[in-house]
C-alpha positions, 0 to 999 in steps of 0.5 A, a space after each residue: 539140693 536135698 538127697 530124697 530118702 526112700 525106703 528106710 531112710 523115709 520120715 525117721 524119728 528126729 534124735 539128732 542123729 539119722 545114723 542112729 535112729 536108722 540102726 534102732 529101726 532096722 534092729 527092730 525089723 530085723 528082731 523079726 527076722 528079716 535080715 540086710 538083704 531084706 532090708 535093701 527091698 522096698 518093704 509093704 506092710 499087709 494087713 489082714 482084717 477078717 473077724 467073724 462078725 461078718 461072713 464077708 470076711 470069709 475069704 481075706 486069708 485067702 486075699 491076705 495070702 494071695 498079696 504076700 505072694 504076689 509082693 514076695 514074687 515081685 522082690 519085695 519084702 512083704 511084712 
Protein backbone atom coordinates (compact mmCIF):
# COMPACT_ATOMS: atom_id res chain seq x y z
CA UNK A 1 0.00 0.00 0.00
CA UNK A 2 1.23 3.64 -0.73
CA UNK A 3 2.49 5.65 2.31
CA UNK A 4 0.16 8.96 2.40
CA UNK A 5 2.57 12.04 2.14
CA UNK A 6 1.20 14.79 4.48
CA UNK A 7 2.91 18.25 5.21
CA UNK A 8 6.07 18.72 2.94
CA UNK A 9 6.10 15.87 1.48
CA UNK A 10 2.23 16.48 -0.15
CA UNK A 11 1.89 17.30 -4.29
CA UNK A 12 5.83 17.82 -4.74
CA UNK A 13 6.83 18.93 -8.29
CA UNK A 14 7.64 15.63 -10.14
CA UNK A 15 11.75 15.81 -11.38
CA UNK A 16 12.35 12.33 -10.65
CA UNK A 17 13.57 12.79 -7.70
CA UNK A 18 11.49 13.35 -4.24
CA UNK A 19 14.51 13.91 -2.15
CA UNK A 20 15.58 16.48 -4.42
CA UNK A 21 12.44 18.50 -4.92
CA UNK A 22 11.79 18.15 -0.97
CA UNK A 23 15.67 19.83 -0.31
CA UNK A 24 14.49 22.77 -3.11
CA UNK A 25 11.00 23.31 -1.23
CA UNK A 26 12.44 23.45 2.02
CA UNK A 27 15.38 25.60 1.13
CA UNK A 28 12.76 28.13 0.07
CA UNK A 29 11.06 28.08 2.94
CA UNK A 30 13.56 28.16 5.19
CA UNK A 31 15.31 31.70 2.81
CA UNK A 32 12.37 33.00 4.89
CA UNK A 33 13.55 32.20 7.94
CA UNK A 34 11.92 29.42 9.25
CA UNK A 35 14.07 26.64 10.43
CA UNK A 36 13.61 22.50 10.65
CA UNK A 37 11.82 22.68 13.89
CA UNK A 38 9.23 24.87 12.04
CA UNK A 39 9.13 22.73 9.17
CA UNK A 40 8.10 19.53 10.96
CA UNK A 41 4.63 21.71 12.01
CA UNK A 42 1.78 21.59 9.57
CA UNK A 43 2.09 24.83 7.95
CA UNK A 44 -1.07 27.50 7.17
CA UNK A 45 -0.55 30.12 4.69
CA UNK A 46 -2.62 33.42 6.10
CA UNK A 47 -3.44 35.86 3.62
CA UNK A 48 -4.55 39.36 4.21
CA UNK A 49 -6.98 41.09 1.51
CA UNK A 50 -7.44 44.57 2.81
CA UNK A 51 -7.24 47.66 0.44
CA UNK A 52 -8.80 50.93 0.84
CA UNK A 53 -11.14 50.70 -1.91
CA UNK A 54 -13.69 49.49 0.49
CA UNK A 55 -14.15 50.60 4.27
CA UNK A 56 -15.16 46.86 4.83
CA UNK A 57 -11.67 46.11 4.65
CA UNK A 58 -10.98 48.22 8.00
CA UNK A 59 -10.68 45.59 10.34
CA UNK A 60 -8.59 42.40 8.18
CA UNK A 61 -5.27 43.53 9.90
CA UNK A 62 -6.88 42.91 13.07
CA UNK A 63 -8.46 39.58 11.71
CA UNK A 64 -5.22 38.70 9.86
CA UNK A 65 -3.39 39.23 13.25
CA UNK A 66 -5.93 37.44 15.31
CA UNK A 67 -5.39 34.26 12.94
CA UNK A 68 -1.67 34.10 13.29
CA UNK A 69 -1.98 34.21 16.77
CA UNK A 70 -4.21 31.60 16.92
CA UNK A 71 -2.32 29.28 14.48
CA UNK A 72 0.95 30.21 16.29
CA UNK A 73 -0.86 29.23 19.57
CA UNK A 74 -1.73 26.16 18.48
CA UNK A 75 1.74 24.83 17.43
CA UNK A 76 1.35 25.62 13.95
CA UNK A 77 3.82 27.32 11.58
CA UNK A 78 1.88 30.15 10.32
CA UNK A 79 3.13 31.73 6.92
Amino acid sequence: MDEIKKGMRRRLTRYGDDAFVLFLRKSFIKELGYGDAALDKPVIGIINTASDFNSCHGNVDELVRSAKDGVLAAGIAGV
